[in-house]
VEXRO-512169 format. One record per residue: x, y, z of N, C-alpha, C in turn; residue in three letters. Coordinates in steps of 0.2 Angstrom, whole numbers, plus 5000, padded with zeros to 4 digits. Example, Ala and Ser with C-alpha at 12.3 -4.5 7.8 and 13.67 -1.06 7.14 Angstrom:
2
506649725039506249785039506649845039ALA 506449895035506849955036506450005039SER 
This chain:
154
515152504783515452444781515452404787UNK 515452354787515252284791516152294794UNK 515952254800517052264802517252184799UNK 516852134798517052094796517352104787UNK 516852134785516952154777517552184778UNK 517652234782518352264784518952244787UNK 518952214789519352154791519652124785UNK 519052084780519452064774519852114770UNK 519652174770519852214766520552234767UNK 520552234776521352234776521852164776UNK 521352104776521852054775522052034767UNK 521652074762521752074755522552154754UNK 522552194758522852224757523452194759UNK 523352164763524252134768524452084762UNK 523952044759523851994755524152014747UNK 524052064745524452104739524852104741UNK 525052154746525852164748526252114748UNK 525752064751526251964752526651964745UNK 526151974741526151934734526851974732UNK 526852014731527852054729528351974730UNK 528351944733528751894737528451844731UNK 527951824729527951784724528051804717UNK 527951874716527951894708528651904709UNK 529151934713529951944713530351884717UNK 530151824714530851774720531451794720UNK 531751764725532551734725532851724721UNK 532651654718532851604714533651584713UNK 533851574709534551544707535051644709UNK 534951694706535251734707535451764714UNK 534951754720535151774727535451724730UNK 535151644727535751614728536451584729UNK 536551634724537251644720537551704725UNK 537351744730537651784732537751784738UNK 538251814744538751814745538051814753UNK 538351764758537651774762538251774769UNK 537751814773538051814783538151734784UNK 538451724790538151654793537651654798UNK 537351704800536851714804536151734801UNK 536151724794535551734788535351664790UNK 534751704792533851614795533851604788UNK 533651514787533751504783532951504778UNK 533151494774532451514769531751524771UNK 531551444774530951414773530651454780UNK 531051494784530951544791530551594788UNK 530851614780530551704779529751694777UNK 529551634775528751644775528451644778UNK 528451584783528051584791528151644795UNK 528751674795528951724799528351794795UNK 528551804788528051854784527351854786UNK 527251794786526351754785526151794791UNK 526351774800526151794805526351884805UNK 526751904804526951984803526252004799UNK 526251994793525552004788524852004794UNK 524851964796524351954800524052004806UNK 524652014810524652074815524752124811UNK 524952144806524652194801524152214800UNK 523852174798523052154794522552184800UNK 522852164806522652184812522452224815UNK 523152254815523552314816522952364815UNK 522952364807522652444802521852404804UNK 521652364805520952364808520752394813UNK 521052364820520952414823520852494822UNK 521452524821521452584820520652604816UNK 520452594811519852584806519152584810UNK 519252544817518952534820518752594824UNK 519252624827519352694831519352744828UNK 519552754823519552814819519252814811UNK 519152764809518952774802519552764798UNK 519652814792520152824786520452894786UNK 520852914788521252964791522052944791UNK 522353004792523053004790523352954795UNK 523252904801523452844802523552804798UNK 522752804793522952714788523052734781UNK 523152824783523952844775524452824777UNK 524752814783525252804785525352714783UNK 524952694786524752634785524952594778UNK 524452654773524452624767525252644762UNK 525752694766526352714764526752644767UNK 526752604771527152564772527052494769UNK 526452484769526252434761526552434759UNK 526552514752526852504748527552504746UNK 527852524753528652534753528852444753UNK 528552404758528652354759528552314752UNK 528152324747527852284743528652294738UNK 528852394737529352394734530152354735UNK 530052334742530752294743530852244739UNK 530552184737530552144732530752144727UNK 530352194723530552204716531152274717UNK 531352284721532252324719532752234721UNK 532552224726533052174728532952114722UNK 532552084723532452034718532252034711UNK 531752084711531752104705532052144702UNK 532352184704532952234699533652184700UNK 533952174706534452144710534852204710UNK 534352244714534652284716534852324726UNK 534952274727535152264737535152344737UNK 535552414735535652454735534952494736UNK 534652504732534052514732533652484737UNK 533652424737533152394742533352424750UNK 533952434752534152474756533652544760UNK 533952584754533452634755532852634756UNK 532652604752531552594750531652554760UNK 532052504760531852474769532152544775UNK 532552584772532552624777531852654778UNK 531652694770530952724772530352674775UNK 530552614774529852564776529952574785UNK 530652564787530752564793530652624798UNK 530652694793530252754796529352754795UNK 529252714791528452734790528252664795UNK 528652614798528152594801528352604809UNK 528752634810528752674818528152744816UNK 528152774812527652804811527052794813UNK 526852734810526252694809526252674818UNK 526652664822526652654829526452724833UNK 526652764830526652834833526052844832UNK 525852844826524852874823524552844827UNK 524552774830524152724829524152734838UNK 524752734842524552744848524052774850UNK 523952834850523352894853522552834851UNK 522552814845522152784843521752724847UNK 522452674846522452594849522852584852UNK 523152554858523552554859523652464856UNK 523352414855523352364851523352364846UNK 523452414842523552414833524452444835UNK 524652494838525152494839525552424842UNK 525452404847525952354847525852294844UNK 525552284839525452254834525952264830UNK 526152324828526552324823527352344824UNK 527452354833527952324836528752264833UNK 528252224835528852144830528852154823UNK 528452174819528652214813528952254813UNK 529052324816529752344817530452324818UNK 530352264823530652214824531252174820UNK 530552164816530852094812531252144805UNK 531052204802531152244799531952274799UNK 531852304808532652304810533252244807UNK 532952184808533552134810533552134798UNK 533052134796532952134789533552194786UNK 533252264787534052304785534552274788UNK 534952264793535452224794535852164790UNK 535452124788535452094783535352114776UNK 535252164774535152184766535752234767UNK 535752254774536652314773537052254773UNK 537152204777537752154774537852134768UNK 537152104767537252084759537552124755UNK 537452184755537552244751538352244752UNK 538652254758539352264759539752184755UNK 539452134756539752084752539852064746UNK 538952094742539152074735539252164732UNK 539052194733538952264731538552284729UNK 538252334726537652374724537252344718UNK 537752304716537352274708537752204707UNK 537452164712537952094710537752054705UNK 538052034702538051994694537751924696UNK 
Protein backbone atom coordinates (compact mmCIF):
# COMPACT_ATOMS: atom_id res chain seq x y z
CA UNK A 1 0.00 0.00 0.00
CA UNK A 2 1.33 3.36 -1.24
CA UNK A 3 1.72 5.77 2.15
CA UNK A 4 -0.16 8.16 0.41
CA UNK A 5 -3.20 5.66 -0.11
CA UNK A 6 -2.42 5.22 3.68
CA UNK A 7 -2.45 8.37 4.77
CA UNK A 8 -6.07 8.72 3.17
CA UNK A 9 -7.10 5.76 4.83
CA UNK A 10 -6.35 7.28 8.06
CA UNK A 11 -7.86 10.50 7.33
CA UNK A 12 -11.24 8.73 6.27
CA UNK A 13 -11.02 6.96 9.56
CA UNK A 14 -10.56 10.13 11.71
CA UNK A 15 -13.22 11.51 9.19
CA UNK A 16 -15.90 8.72 10.37
CA UNK A 17 -15.22 9.25 13.70
CA UNK A 18 -15.68 13.28 12.91
CA UNK A 19 -19.11 12.52 11.51
CA UNK A 20 -20.62 11.13 15.15
CA UNK A 21 -20.61 15.10 15.86
CA UNK A 22 -22.85 15.52 12.67
CA UNK A 23 -25.16 12.49 12.79
CA UNK A 24 -25.69 13.23 16.91
CA UNK A 25 -25.84 17.30 17.51
CA UNK A 26 -26.47 19.48 20.36
CA UNK A 27 -29.27 21.15 19.19
CA UNK A 28 -32.06 22.87 21.18
CA UNK A 29 -31.85 20.05 24.03
CA UNK A 30 -27.87 20.76 25.13
CA UNK A 31 -28.97 24.03 24.92
CA UNK A 32 -31.33 23.84 27.36
CA UNK A 33 -28.95 22.56 29.93
CA UNK A 34 -27.40 23.78 32.69
CA UNK A 35 -23.69 24.93 31.40
CA UNK A 36 -20.08 26.00 33.48
CA UNK A 37 -19.00 29.68 32.76
CA UNK A 38 -15.84 28.43 31.76
CA UNK A 39 -17.52 26.17 28.84
CA UNK A 40 -15.48 27.66 25.23
CA UNK A 41 -18.20 28.63 23.39
CA UNK A 42 -19.59 26.47 20.43
CA UNK A 43 -18.06 27.54 17.39
CA UNK A 44 -14.34 26.47 19.30
CA UNK A 45 -15.32 22.67 19.38
CA UNK A 46 -15.10 22.24 15.57
CA UNK A 47 -11.92 23.98 14.62
CA UNK A 48 -10.47 22.72 17.82
CA UNK A 49 -11.83 18.79 16.79
CA UNK A 50 -10.87 19.44 12.90
CA UNK A 51 -6.88 20.16 13.95
CA UNK A 52 -7.01 17.27 16.86
CA UNK A 53 -8.51 14.90 13.98
CA UNK A 54 -5.73 15.73 11.95
CA UNK A 55 -2.68 15.01 14.35
CA UNK A 56 -4.65 11.82 14.69
CA UNK A 57 -4.93 10.90 11.23
CA UNK A 58 -1.16 11.56 11.69
CA UNK A 59 -0.52 10.06 14.64
CA UNK A 60 -1.76 6.41 13.53
CA UNK A 61 0.11 7.00 10.19
CA UNK A 62 3.07 7.22 11.26
CA UNK A 63 2.96 4.42 13.61
CA UNK A 64 1.84 2.29 10.05
CA UNK A 65 4.75 3.57 8.89
CA UNK A 66 7.00 1.84 11.50
CA UNK A 67 5.41 -0.96 12.22
CA UNK A 68 2.65 -1.91 10.05
CA UNK A 69 -1.06 -3.18 11.67
CA UNK A 70 -0.36 -4.56 15.02
CA UNK A 71 -1.71 -4.14 18.35
CA UNK A 72 -0.65 -0.09 18.36
CA UNK A 73 -3.18 0.70 15.64
CA UNK A 74 -5.86 -1.82 17.80
CA UNK A 75 -5.20 0.49 20.17
CA UNK A 76 -5.55 3.13 17.96
CA UNK A 77 -8.75 1.84 16.32
CA UNK A 78 -10.28 1.19 20.30
CA UNK A 79 -10.04 5.01 20.73
CA UNK A 80 -11.98 5.80 17.48
CA UNK A 81 -14.47 4.01 18.42
CA UNK A 82 -14.75 5.13 22.04
CA UNK A 83 -14.66 8.67 20.77
CA UNK A 84 -17.13 8.15 17.95
CA UNK A 85 -19.37 6.53 20.97
CA UNK A 86 -19.21 9.87 23.09
CA UNK A 87 -21.74 11.53 20.76
CA UNK A 88 -24.37 9.31 20.56
CA UNK A 89 -24.63 8.69 24.51
CA UNK A 90 -24.31 12.36 25.22
CA UNK A 91 -26.22 13.78 22.31
CA UNK A 92 -27.80 11.02 21.08
CA UNK A 93 -29.07 9.10 23.92
CA UNK A 94 -28.74 12.56 26.23
CA UNK A 95 -27.14 10.67 28.23
CA UNK A 96 -23.89 12.98 30.00
CA UNK A 97 -23.84 9.74 32.34
CA UNK A 98 -22.78 7.49 29.95
CA UNK A 99 -20.91 9.76 27.92
CA UNK A 100 -18.87 10.06 31.17
CA UNK A 101 -17.70 6.61 31.22
CA UNK A 102 -17.30 5.83 27.45
CA UNK A 103 -14.65 9.43 27.90
CA UNK A 104 -13.18 7.77 30.86
CA UNK A 105 -12.25 4.71 28.55
CA UNK A 106 -11.42 7.09 25.50
CA UNK A 107 -9.11 8.88 27.99
CA UNK A 108 -7.40 5.42 29.04
CA UNK A 109 -7.11 4.22 25.28
CA UNK A 110 -5.55 7.33 24.24
CA UNK A 111 -2.67 7.38 26.91
CA UNK A 112 -2.39 3.96 25.82
CA UNK A 113 -2.15 4.80 22.32
CA UNK A 114 0.93 7.28 23.60
CA UNK A 115 2.33 4.44 25.44
CA UNK A 116 2.26 1.82 22.23
CA UNK A 117 3.03 4.32 19.98
CA UNK A 118 6.30 5.70 21.76
CA UNK A 119 8.85 2.61 21.22
CA UNK A 120 7.46 3.01 17.74
CA UNK A 121 7.44 6.93 16.97
CA UNK A 122 8.21 9.07 18.98
CA UNK A 123 6.15 11.66 16.59
CA UNK A 124 2.95 9.66 16.47
CA UNK A 125 3.00 9.70 20.24
CA UNK A 126 3.34 13.26 20.76
CA UNK A 127 0.93 13.84 18.27
CA UNK A 128 -1.60 12.38 20.29
CA UNK A 129 -0.48 14.29 23.42
CA UNK A 130 -2.99 17.52 23.02
CA UNK A 131 -5.58 15.14 22.41
CA UNK A 132 -5.16 13.72 25.68
CA UNK A 133 -5.10 17.24 26.46
CA UNK A 134 -7.96 18.56 25.12
CA UNK A 135 -9.92 15.20 26.18
CA UNK A 136 -8.80 15.91 29.89
CA UNK A 137 -10.27 19.46 29.85
CA UNK A 138 -13.58 17.44 27.94
CA UNK A 139 -14.33 14.94 30.89
CA UNK A 140 -14.18 18.05 33.19
CA UNK A 141 -16.70 19.34 31.42
CA UNK A 142 -19.09 16.38 30.84
CA UNK A 143 -18.39 15.68 34.84
CA UNK A 144 -19.82 19.20 35.50
CA UNK A 145 -22.56 19.03 33.20
CA UNK A 146 -23.34 15.85 34.78
CA UNK A 147 -23.25 17.36 38.47
CA UNK A 148 -25.62 20.19 37.26
CA UNK A 149 -28.22 18.65 35.23
CA UNK A 150 -27.87 14.96 36.26
CA UNK A 151 -27.61 11.71 34.58
CA UNK A 152 -30.74 12.11 32.26
CA UNK A 153 -31.73 15.75 31.92
CA UNK A 154 -35.02 16.43 30.33
Amino acid sequence: MSDWLALAGFFAACFATAASGAIFTPGAWYEGLKKPWWRPPNWLFGPAWGVLFIMIAFSGWHVWREAGFGLALAVYGVQLVLNFLWSAFFFGMRRPDLALYDLMLLWLSILACILVFAPISATAAWLMVPYLGWVTFAGWLNFTMLKLNGPRPA
